[in-house]
GURO-763639 format. One record per residue: x, y, z of N, C-alpha, C, CB in turn; residue number from 1; residue in three letters. Coordinates in steps of 0.1 Angstrom, whole numbers, plus 5000, padded with zeros to 4 digits. Glycine has a CB too. Example, Ala and Ser with C-alpha at 12.3 -4.5 7.8 and 13.67 -1.06 7.14 Angstrom:
- 5132;4943;5078;5123;4955;5078;5132;4967;5078;5113;4955;5090;1;ALA
- 5128;4978;5071;5137;4989;5071;5129;5000;5079;5141;4994;5057;2;SER
//
This chain:
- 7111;7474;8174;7124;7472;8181;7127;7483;8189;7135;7469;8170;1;UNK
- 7132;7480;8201;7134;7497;8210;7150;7490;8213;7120;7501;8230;2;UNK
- 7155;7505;8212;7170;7504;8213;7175;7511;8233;7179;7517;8196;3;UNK
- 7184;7503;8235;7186;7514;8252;7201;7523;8240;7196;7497;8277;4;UNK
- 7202;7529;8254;7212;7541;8251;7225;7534;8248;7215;7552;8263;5;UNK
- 7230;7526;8258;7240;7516;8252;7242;7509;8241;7240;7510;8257;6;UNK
- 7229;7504;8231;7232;7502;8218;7231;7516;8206;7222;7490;8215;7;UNK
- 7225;7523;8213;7227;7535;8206;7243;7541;8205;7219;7546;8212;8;UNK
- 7251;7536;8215;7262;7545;8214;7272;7536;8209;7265;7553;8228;9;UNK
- 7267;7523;8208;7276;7514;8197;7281;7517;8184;7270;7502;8194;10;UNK
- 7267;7519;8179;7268;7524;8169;7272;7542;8160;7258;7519;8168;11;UNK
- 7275;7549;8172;7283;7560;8169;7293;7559;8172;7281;7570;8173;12;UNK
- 7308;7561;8159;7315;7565;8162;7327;7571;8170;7313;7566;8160;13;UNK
- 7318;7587;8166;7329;7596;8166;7318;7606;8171;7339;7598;8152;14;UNK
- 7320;7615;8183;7310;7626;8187;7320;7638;8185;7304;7625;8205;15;UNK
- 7310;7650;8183;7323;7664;8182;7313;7679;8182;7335;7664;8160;16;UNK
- 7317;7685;8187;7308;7698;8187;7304;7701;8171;7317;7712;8194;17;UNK
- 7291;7707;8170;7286;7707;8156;7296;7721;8148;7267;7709;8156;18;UNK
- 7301;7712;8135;7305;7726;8127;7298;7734;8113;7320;7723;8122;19;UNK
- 7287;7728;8118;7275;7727;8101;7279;7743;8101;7251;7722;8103;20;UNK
- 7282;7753;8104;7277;7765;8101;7290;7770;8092;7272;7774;8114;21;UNK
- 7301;7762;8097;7318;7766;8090;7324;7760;8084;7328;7768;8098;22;UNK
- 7312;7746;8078;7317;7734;8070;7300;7736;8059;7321;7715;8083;23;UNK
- 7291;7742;8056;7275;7738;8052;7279;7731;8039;7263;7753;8050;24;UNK
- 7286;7737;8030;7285;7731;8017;7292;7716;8017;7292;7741;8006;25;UNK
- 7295;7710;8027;7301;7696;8030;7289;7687;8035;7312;7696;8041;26;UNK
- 7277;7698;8034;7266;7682;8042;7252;7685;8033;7261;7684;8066;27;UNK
- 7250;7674;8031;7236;7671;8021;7222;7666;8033;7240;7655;8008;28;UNK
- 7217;7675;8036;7203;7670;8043;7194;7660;8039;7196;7679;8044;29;UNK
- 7195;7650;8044;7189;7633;8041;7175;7634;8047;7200;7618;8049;30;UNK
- 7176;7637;8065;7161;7642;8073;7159;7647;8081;7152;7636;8077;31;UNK
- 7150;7653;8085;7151;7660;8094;7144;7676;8093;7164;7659;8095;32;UNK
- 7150;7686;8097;7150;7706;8097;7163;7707;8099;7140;7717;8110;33;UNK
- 7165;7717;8091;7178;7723;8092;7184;7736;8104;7178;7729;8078;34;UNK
- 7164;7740;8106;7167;7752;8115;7170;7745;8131;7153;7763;8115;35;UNK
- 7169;7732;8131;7171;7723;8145;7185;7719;8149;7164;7710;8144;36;UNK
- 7195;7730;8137;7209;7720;8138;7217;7733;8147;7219;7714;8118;37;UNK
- 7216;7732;8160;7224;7747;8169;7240;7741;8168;7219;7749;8192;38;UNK
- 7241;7759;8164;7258;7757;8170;7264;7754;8181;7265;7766;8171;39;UNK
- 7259;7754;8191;7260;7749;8203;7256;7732;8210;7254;7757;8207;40;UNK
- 7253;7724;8194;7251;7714;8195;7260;7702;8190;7242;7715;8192;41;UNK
- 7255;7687;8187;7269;7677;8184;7263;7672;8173;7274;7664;8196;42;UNK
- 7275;7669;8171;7275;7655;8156;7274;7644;8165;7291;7653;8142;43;UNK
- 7265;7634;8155;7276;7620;8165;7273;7611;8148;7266;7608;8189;44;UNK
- 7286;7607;8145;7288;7601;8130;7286;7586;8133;7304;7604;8122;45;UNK
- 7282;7580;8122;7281;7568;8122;7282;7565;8110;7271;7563;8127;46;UNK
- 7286;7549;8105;7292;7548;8092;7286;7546;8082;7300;7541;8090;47;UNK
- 7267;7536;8084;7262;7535;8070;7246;7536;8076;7267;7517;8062;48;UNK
- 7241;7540;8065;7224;7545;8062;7214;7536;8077;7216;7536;8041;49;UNK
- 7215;7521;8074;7205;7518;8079;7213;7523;8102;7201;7497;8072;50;UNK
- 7225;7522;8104;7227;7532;8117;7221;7542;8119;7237;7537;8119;51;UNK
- 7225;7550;8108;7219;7564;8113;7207;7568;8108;7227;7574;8109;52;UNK
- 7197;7560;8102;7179;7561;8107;7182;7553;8123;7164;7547;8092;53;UNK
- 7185;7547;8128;7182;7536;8140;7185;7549;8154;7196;7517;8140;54;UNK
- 7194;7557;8152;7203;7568;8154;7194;7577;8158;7212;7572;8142;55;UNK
- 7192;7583;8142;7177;7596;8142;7169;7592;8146;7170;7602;8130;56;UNK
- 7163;7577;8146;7147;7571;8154;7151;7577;8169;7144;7550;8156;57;UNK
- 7162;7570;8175;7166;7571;8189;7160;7587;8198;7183;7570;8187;58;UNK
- 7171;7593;8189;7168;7605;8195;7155;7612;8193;7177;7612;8192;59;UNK
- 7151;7607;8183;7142;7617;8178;7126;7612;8190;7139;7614;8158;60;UNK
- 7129;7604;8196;7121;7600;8207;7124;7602;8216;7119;7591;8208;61;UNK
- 7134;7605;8217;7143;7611;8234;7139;7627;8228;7169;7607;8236;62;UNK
- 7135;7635;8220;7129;7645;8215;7143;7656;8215;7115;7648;8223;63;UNK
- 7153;7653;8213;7167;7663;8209;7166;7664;8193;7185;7655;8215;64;UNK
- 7151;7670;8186;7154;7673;8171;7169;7667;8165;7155;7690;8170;65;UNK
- 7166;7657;8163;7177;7655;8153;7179;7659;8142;7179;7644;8151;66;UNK
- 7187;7660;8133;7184;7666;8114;7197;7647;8109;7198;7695;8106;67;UNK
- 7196;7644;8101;7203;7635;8091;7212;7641;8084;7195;7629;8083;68;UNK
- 7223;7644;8084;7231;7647;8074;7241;7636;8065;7236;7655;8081;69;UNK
- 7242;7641;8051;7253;7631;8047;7264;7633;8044;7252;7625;8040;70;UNK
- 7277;7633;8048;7287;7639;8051;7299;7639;8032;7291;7630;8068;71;UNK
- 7295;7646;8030;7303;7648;8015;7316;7644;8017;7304;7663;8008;72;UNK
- 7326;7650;8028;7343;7648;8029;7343;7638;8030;7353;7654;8039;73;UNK
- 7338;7628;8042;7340;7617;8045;7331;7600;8036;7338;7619;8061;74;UNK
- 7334;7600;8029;7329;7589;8021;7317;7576;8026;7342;7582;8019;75;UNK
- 7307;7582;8022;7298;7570;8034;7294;7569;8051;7306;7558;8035;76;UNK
- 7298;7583;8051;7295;7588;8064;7283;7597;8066;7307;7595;8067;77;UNK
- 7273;7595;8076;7261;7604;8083;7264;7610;8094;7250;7597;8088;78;UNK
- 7260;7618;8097;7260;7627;8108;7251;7628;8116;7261;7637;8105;79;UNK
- 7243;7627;8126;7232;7634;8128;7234;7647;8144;7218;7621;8130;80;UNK
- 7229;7654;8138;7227;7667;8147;7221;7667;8153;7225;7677;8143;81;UNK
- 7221;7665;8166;7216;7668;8180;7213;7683;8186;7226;7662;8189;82;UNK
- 7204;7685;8196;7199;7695;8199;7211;7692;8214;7181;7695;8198;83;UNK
- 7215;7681;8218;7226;7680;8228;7235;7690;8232;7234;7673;8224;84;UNK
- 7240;7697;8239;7254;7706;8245;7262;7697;8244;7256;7712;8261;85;UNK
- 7271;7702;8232;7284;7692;8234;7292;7694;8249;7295;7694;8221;86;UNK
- 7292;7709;8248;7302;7718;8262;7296;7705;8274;7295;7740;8267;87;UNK
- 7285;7705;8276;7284;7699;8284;7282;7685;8289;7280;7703;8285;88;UNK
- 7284;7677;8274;7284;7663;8274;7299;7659;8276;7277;7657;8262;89;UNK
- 7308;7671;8271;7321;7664;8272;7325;7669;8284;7332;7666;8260;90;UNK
- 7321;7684;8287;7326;7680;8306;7319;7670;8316;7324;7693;8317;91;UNK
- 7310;7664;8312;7302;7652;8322;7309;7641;8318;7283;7650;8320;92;UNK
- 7311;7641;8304;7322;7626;8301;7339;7628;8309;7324;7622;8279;93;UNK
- 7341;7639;8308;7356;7644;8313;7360;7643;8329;7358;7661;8310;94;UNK
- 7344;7641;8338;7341;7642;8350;7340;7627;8353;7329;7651;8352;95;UNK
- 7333;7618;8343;7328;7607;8347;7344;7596;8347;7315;7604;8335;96;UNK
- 7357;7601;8333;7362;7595;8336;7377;7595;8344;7360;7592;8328;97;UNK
- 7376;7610;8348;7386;7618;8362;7383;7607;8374;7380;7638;8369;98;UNK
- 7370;7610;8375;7365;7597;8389;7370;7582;8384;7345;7595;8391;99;UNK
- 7367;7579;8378;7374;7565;8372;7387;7560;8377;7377;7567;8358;100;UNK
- 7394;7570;8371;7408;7568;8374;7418;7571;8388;7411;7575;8365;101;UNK
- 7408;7580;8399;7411;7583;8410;7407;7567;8416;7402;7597;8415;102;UNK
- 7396;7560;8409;7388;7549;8416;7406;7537;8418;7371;7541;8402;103;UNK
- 7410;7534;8408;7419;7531;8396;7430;7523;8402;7427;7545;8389;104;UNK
//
């Protein structure tokens, strides 16, 4: 089954700059490397197991090391960690929808 980016991003959530390093004892490593999870990188959460393998496949073929995490605070929640700039995914989304609204 091959997923486009658009069903990939159905199934996330919630995106946020990664805080594994100021939250660690909140996440259980499911798959992945741990040494692949930068601070300078994103979460993007999704709510149950079989998403976030479909998730970690995704990327992990778009080759941004993903890691699997399972998120202890939030109940049934995964994480996976991207090798992504959040800095720079949320000013390209911040950019994409300024133009939007000029369009508007």
């Amino acid at each position: 089954m091959k997923f486009t980016k658009k069903d990939i991003e159905s199934l996330i959530h919630t995106r946020c700059s990664c805080f594994y390093y100021e939250q660690m004892n909140r996440f259980e490593l499911i798959k992945g490397n741990k040494k692949h999870i930068l601070k300078t990188g994103m979460f993007n959460f999704v709510d149950d197991t079989l998403s976030a393998l479909f998730v970690f496949d995704y990327f992990h073929k778009k080759k941004l090391n993903p890691v699997l995490l399972w998120d202890l605070a939030e109940d049934g929640c995964h994480v996976i960690s991207t090798k992504q700039n959040w800095n720079k995914y949320s000013n390209s989304f911040n950019k994409t929808k300024k133009s939007k609204s000029k369009n508007d």
